[in-house]
Every structure is written in C-alpha cells, then in structure tokens.
C-alpha positions in Angstrom: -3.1 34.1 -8.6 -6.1 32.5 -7.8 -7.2 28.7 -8.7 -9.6 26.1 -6.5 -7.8 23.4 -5.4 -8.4 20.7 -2.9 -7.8 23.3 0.3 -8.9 25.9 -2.0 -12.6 27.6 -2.8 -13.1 30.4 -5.1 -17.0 32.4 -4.9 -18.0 35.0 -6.6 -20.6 36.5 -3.9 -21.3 35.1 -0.3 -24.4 33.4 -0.8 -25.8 30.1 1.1 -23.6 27.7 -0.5 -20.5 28.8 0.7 -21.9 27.3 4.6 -21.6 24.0 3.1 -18.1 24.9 1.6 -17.2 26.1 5.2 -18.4 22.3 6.3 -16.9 20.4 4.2 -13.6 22.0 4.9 -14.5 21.9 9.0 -15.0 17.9 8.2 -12.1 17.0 6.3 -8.6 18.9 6.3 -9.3 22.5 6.2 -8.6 25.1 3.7 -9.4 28.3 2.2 -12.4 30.1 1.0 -11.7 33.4 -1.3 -15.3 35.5 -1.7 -15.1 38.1 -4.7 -13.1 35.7 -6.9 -14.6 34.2 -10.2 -14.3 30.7 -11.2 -11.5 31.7 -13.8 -9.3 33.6 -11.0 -10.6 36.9 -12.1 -11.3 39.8 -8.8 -14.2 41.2 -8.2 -13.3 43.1 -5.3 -15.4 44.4 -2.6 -14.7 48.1 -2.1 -17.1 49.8 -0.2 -17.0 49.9 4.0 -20.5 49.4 4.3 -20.3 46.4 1.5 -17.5 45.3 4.0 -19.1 44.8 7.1 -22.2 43.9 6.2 -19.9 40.3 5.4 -18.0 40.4 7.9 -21.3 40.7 10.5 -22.8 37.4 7.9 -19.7 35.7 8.6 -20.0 36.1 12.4 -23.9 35.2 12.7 -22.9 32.4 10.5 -20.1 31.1 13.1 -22.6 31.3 15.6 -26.2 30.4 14.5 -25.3 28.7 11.3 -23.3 25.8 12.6 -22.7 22.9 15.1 -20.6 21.9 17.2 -20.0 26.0 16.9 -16.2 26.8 15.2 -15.8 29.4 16.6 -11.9 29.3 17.4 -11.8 27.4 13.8 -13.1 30.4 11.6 -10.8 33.5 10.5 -12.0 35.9 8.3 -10.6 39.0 6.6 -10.6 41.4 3.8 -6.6 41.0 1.9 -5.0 43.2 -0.3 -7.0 42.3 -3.3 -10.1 43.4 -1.2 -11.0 39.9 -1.3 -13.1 38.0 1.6 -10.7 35.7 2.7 -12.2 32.8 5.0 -9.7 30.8 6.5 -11.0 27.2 8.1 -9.3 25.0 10.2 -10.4 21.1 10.3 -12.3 20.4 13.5 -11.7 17.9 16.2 -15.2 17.6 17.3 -16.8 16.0 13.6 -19.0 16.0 12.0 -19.7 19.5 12.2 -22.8 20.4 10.1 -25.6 22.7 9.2 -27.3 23.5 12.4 -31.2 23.9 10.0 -30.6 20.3 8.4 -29.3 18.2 11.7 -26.6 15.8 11.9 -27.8 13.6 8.7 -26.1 13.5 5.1 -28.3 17.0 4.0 -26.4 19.0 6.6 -22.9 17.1 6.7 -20.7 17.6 4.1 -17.1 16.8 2.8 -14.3 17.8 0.5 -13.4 15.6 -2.3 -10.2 16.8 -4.2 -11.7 20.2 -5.4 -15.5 19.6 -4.8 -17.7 18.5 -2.0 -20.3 16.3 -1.5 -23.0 15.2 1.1 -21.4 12.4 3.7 -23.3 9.0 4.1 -24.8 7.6 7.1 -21.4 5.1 7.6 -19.3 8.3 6.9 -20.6 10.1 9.6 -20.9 7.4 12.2 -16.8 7.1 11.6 -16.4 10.6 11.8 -18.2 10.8 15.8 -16.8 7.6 16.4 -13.1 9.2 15.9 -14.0 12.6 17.4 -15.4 10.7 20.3 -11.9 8.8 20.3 -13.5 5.1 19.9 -11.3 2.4 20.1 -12.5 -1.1 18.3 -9.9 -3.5 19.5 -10.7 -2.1 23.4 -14.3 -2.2 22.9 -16.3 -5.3 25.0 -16.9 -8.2 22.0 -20.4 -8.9 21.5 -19.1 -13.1 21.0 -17.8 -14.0 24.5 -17.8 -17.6 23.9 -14.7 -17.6 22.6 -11.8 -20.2 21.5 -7.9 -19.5 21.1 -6.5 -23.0 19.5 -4.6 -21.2 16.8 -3.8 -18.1 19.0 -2.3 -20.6 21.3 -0.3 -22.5 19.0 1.1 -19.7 17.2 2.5 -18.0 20.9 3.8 -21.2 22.0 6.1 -21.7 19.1 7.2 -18.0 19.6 7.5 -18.4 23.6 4.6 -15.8 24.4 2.9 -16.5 27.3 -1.2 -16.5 26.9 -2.3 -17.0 30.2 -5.5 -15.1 31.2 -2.9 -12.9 33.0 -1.0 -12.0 30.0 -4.1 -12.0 28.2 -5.4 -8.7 30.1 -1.6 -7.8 29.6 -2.0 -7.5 25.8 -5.6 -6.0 26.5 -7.3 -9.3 25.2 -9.3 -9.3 28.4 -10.8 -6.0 30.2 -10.8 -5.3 33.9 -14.0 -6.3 34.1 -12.9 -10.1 33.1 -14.0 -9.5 29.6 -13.2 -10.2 26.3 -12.4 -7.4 24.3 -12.9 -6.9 20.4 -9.2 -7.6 20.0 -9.6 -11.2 21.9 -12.5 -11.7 19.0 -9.8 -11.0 16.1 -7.5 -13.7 17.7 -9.6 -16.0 18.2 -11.5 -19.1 16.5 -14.2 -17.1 15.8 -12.9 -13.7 14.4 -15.4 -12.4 11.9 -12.7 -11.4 9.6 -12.6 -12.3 6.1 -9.6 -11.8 3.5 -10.5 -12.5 -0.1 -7.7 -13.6 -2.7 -7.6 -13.8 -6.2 -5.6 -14.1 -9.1 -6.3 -13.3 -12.4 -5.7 -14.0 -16.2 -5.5 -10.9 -18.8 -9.2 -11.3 -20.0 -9.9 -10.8 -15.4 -11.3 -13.7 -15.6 -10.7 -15.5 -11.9 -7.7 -18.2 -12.0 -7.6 -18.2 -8.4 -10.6 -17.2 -6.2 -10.3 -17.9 -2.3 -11.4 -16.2 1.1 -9.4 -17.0 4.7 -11.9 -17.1 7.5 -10.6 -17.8 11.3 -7.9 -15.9 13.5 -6.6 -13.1 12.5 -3.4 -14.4 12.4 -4.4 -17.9 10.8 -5.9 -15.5 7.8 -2.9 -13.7 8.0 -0.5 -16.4 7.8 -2.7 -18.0 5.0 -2.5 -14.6 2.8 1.2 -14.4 3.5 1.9 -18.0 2.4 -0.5 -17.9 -1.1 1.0 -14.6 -2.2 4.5 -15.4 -1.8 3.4 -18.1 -4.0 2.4 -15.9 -6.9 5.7 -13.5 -6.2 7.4 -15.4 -9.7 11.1 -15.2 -10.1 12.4 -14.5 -13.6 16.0 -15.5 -15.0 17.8 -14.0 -17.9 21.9 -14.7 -18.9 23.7 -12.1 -19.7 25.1 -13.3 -22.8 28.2 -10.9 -22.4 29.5 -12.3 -18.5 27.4 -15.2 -19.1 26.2 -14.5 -15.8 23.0 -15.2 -15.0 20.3 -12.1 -13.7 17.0 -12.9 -11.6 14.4 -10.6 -11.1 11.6 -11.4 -8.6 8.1 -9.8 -9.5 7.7 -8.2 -6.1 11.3 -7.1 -4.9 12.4 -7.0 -1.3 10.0 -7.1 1.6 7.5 -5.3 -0.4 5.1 -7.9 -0.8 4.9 -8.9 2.6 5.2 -5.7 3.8 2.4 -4.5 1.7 0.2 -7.3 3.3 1.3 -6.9 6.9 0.6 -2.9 6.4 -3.7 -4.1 5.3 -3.9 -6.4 8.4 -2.5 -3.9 11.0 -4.0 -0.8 10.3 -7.5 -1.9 9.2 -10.6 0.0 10.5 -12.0 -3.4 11.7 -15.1 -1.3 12.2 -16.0 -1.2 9.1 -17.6 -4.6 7.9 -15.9 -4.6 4.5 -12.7 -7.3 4.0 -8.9 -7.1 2.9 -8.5 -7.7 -0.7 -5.4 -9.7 -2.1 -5.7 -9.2 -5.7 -3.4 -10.6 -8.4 -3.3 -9.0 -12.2 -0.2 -10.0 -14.8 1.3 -6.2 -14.3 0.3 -5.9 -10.6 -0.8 -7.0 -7.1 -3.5 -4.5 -5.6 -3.9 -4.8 -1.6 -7.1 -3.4 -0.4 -7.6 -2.6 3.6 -10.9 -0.8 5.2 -10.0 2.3 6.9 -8.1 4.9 5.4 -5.0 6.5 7.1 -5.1 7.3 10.7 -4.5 10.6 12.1 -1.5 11.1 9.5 -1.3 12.1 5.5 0.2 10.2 3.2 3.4 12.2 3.3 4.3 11.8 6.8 3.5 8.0 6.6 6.4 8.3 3.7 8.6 9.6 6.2 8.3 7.1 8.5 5.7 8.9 11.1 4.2 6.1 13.3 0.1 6.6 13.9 -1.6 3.3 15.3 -5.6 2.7 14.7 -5.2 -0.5 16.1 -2.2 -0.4 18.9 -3.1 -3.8 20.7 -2.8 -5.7 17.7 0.4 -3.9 16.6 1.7 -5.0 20.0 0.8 -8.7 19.7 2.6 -8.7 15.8 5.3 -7.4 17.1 5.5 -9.5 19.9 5.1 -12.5 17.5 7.8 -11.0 15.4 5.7 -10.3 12.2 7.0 -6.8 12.6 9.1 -4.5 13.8 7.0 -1.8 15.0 9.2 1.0 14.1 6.9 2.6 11.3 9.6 1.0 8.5 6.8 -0.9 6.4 6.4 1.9 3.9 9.1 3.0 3.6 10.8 -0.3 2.8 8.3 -0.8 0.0 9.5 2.6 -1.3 12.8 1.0 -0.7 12.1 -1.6 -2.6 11.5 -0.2 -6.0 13.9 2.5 -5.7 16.0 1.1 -8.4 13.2 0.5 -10.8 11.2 2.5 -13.1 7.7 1.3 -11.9 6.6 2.8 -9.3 4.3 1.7 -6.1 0.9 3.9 -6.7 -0.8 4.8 -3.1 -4.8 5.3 -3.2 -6.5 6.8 0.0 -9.8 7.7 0.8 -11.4 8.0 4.0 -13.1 4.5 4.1 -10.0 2.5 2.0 -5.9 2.2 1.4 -5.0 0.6 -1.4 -0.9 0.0 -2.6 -0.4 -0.8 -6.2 2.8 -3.1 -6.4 4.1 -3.1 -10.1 5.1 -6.8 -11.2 8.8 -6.0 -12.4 8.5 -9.0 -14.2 5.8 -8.0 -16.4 6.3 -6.9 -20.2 3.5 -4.9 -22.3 3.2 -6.6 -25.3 2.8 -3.5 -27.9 4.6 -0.9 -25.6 7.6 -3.2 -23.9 8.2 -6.4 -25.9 10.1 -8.8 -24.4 13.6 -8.9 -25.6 14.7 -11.6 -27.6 18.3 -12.5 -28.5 18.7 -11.7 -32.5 17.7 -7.9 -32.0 18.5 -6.9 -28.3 22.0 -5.1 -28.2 22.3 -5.7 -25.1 22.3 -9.7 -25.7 19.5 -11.0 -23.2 19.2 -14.2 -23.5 16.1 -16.0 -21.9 17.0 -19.9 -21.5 15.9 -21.3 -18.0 17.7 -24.8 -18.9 21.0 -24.0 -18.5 21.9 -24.6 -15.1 25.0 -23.0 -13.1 27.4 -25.5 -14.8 26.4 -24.6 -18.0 27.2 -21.2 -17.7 30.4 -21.3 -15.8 31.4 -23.3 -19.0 30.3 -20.6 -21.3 32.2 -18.0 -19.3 35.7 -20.4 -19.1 35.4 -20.5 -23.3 34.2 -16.8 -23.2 37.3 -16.2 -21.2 39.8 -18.7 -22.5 38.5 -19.4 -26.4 40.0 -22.5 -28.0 40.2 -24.8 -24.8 39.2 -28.5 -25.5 36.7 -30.4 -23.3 39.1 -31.9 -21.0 41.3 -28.3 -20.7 37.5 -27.2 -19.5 37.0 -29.6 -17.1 40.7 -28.5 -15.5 39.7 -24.9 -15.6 36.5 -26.2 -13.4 37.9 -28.1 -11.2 38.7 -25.5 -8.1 35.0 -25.0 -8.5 32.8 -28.1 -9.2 35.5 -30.8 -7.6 33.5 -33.7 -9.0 32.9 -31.9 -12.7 34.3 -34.8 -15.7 35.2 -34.2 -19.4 32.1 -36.1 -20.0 29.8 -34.0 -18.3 32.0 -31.3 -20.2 30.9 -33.2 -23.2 27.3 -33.6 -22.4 27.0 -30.3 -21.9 28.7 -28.7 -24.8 26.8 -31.2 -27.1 23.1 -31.0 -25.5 22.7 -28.0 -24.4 25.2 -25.3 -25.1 25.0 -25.8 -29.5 23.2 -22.7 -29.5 26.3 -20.6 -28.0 28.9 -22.3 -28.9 31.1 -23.9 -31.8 33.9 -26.0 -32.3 37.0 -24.9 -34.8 40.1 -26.8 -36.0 40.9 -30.3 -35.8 39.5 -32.9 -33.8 42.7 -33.6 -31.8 43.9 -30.1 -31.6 41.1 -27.7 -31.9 38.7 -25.4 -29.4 35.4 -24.4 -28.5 34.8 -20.6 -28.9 31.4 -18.7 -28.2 29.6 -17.8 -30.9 
C-alpha cells in the first residue's frame, strides 16, 4: 500500500530528518510524508495515546519554531487508519522556505528531486525569492541604456508595427519613468543573448559549430533560417503505385515550433544560452528556465502560462506566433502518426524537447530497406524525376504500350512530353524497372 514516490516519503520514526523532507516538499510541489512506515512499505504503527501526542505536539513546535517563512496553513497532520502519522504538505507561495537554525543558505533550503531531496544552490534559491517575490525580468530597468534598435526597426517596418517611443512604452520597451526596460535590451543591438548551434556527425564530433549574437529577433531569425536548413527531406517510390513518398526529418511546424517555444519562454535571468543541437537521430532544443507556473501536463493541454508576456506580445505582434498556447501541442500534433516520439525534459533551471529525425535508420536495429528483400517494394532512387514515374505508372497500368502509345497516354498531362523523351527515358533511366517484349514494330514495355 505504501511506496516513496516523487510526492511520496516513507519514515520509520519522526526524527530530524524528516524537517528537511517537510522542506523540500514546502519548496517544490508538495506531497506526503507517512511516519511509522519502513522503507519496504511494511507498518509499524503507533498505538499508544501518549506515543500519539507526544508527535502530534513535535509536529506543531516544529510548524512553528522549526521553520520559515512559518507554514502554518500548509501543514496537516494526522494519525490514519493504519495508525500511521500522516503529514500532509502543501507547496508554498512564499519560497524558499527553510530551516529556521541553518538560515536561508543551501544547508537549510532544500528540494525534491524525483524520490529524494537534496540541498538547493545559491542560483536555485535566488530564483525561488525572485518568483515568490513575483519578479519580472523583461519589466525590470536595463542596466545598458545606451541603446540601438536598427534591426528592431527594420523587422517592424516590414510588418507595419509602429516603434515610435510612444508605442515603445506601449509594448513596455520603455517605463514610465522614460526608461528602458530589460525587454528594450533583448530587442535591441546590444541584447546580451547568445544562441549556440551545432550540428553533428555520429562520432559528435562538431560539423557545424556557430553562436547568433544581437537582437533577439535577429538571433532568432538566424536559428530559424540554419535549422530549417538541416530539416532534410527524404524520397522513396513506391514501387507498387509508382508513386513517389517524401518524408521530412522534422514533420509539420514542429521544428519551428520547437525553436520559437526556447526563445519565448526563457528565464532570460539566468545567464546560460539556448542550445540548437543537431545529432543524425535527433534535434535537442535547450532553453534556461524551466516551466512557468504550469506542469508539463497542462502545457500538453494547451494551458497558456507566460514568464515573459511582453515579448510574447511583440512575437505575436510580428506574426511569429499565434499566442494561443498551440506550440506544443502542434509538435504533439506533428508526430502523431509516427512511432518516434518527442521526449520532454524539465528541471527547474532547463526545458529541453527531443525531436526524433523520422528520417533516421539504426543501422543494426532498423536497416534501411532495400529493394531485393523489402516486401513492401521501397525503392530509393532520387533520379527519377515526376516524368519518369508517371511513365512507370502508364506501363504499370496499361503493360505492352510502345513509346509513342506512352507519349499519347501523357499528353493531357505533360502537353509538351515527345516519343523521344519517351525514349530517353525508358533507355537511360527506367532499365532497371522496366523491359521490352515482342517485336520491334509490334511489341511493349511492361514493368518488371
């Protein structure tokens, strides 16, 4: 019945350590604390009264003397059934909460991690006052105030968005007090932001190794443009229809979406970079900051949460995005046909999305089909053009037809198609597919 999980603790007595348990869970997403359980799920119940409330009057003094910022109204504790101690923590909106004896430092702040905990770091806790304090980055006064818009200004002139110093303060570039903000610094000249791309070969060894500095939106566009570069389209002909079958690496709007999801919801706080990586079975997008104010479910649902709302705004405004919580569900979208998967990673300090490259064949475990032994007659042969294969499907359909009878059957389609380039075609290219039978004068072409 009982088993430690993330939310879950199991103790065997209430001893010291359990006020770090009762932390971590305060500090991170709540959960459970079961006292009078061993390790294997086994009860060892507490039965007398006296035994009873002398933990129940230690879990109060803890509560109030053990603790800060106090939690009190995030504490419940009973006695179930089972004549277990059952402590019942809520997470707390005033973090980090920690050991009242050790101070607000990494040896009295703790965290969960999956089924354990650990002691926060210095940057971890910063984050943690900074959200319970409700900081905002983007409206925070920019330490630069000599700043430059060139490409800001080109890119909202070609989309018709005004950038005056009026609509500047509009989109919250500029603060009452005539300011630049921290979002102003990300659009402009001298934004400190740096997005690092690579590509690599099987060994990891770098094939491509670049870093965008500038704008946001000049990195941005930069990222945007290189990866859809790398996002390879197969062909195949389907040597049934004779039809042929593309598949690109990175279907649908996942790739971009993927990339637009890093740049918007950073934690531009955090002095760390977005990280384009490409790998032969997959591209890995790294952002700083790890979901905000949601889980990973509800951002699967389509729930809308905003760490950076100004610059969401100005994208949308600029038509990068549509603002209406889609972009991961689209990627989900986009490999809902496919047996690979998108893999989500989240941690408090980093999101990472995993995009599987559809194109992509494991050698030992998933060969690559070739035509003498795949039954379902792949055939990979990137020089026939559309020509060729409407060729191969007017024989496939009609066997026995002549060069010139081919050229007929073709004409509603290609209007300017001639028996030679029938001809040309049958004899250059198509040998492989196709042979001839019967007499010169009155024989046919049939598909092998």
């Amino acid at each position: 019945m009982y088993s430690e999980s993330n939310v879950i603790e199991l103790k065997e007595q209430l001893v010291d350590d359990v006020k770090k348990e009762i932390v971590a869970f305060l500090n991170t997403d709540g959960g459970t604390i079961y006292v009078g359980v061993k390790d294997d799920g086994t009860v060892v119940p507490f039965i007398s009264k006296k035994e009873k409330d002398y933990l129940d009057c230690k879990i109060a003094n803890w509560i109030s003397d053990a603790f800060f910022p106090i939690p009190s109204n995030l504490i419940k504790h009973y006695f179930n059934s089972d004549n277990v101690l059952v402590i019942e923590v809520m997470k707390g909106d005033e973090r980090p909460y920690y050991l009242k004896e050790k101070g607000p430092k990494p040896s009295g702040v703790y965290k969960r991690v999956g089924s354990t905990i650990r002691m926060a770091n210095d940057s971890e806790i910063l984050l943690m006052l900074l959200d319970s304090k409700k900081y905002s980055f983007e409206e925070d006064i920019s330490e630069e105030q000599e700043l430059t818009f060139k490409y800001f200004d080109e890119i909202c002139e070609d989309n018709n968005l005004p950038h005056d110093d009026r609509n500047m303060k509009s989109l919250r570039m500029i603060n009452k007090n005539g300011l630049y903000t921290n979002l102003a610094l990300l659009m402009s000249d001298q934004s400190p932001i740096v997005a690092k791309f690579a590509k690599y070969d099987s060994q990891l060894n770098f094939k491509v190794k670049k870093e965008y500095k500038g704008s946001l939106l000049k990195v941005m566009n930069n990222v945007l443009e290189n990866a859809a570069n790398y996002n390879d389209i197969s062909a195949v002909i389907d040597g049934t229809s004779w039809q042929r079958k593309e598949t690109i690496s990175y279907p649908g709007a996942s790739l971009r979406e993927s990339i637009l999801n890093a740049f918007c919801h950073s934690n531009y706080f955090i002095r760390s970079n977005i990280k384009i990586e490409f790998y032969d079975d997959k591209v890995k997008i790294t952002n700083p900051g790890g979901i905000y104010q949601a889980t990973l479910e509800q951002i699967f649902d389509g729930v809308q949460t905003y760490r950076n709302p100004g610059l969401v705004n100005i994208l949308s405004k600029l038509h990068y995005i549509e603002n209406f919580g889609t972009g991961i569900p689209r990627i989900l979208e986009a490999y809902e046909n496919s047996t690979k998967k998108v893999d989500f990673s989240v941690s408090d300090n980093f999101f990472i999305i995993k995009l599987p490259n559809l194109n992509y064949r494991d050698p030992i475990n998933d060969p690559i089909n070739d035509p003498t032994n795949d039954p379902t007659n792949i055939i990979k042969d990137d020089a026939l053009n559309d020509i060729d294969l409407s060729i191969l499907r007017t024989i496939k359909l009609n066997p026995g037809l002549n060069a010139k009878q081919i050229s007929e059957k073709l004409h509603f389609q290609y209007s300017n198609i001639t028996v030679d380039m029938v001809k040309n075609s049958l004899k250059r290219k198509l040998t492989k597919y196709v042979t001839f039978k019967g007499a010169l004068k009155t024989g046919g072409y049939f598909v092998l």
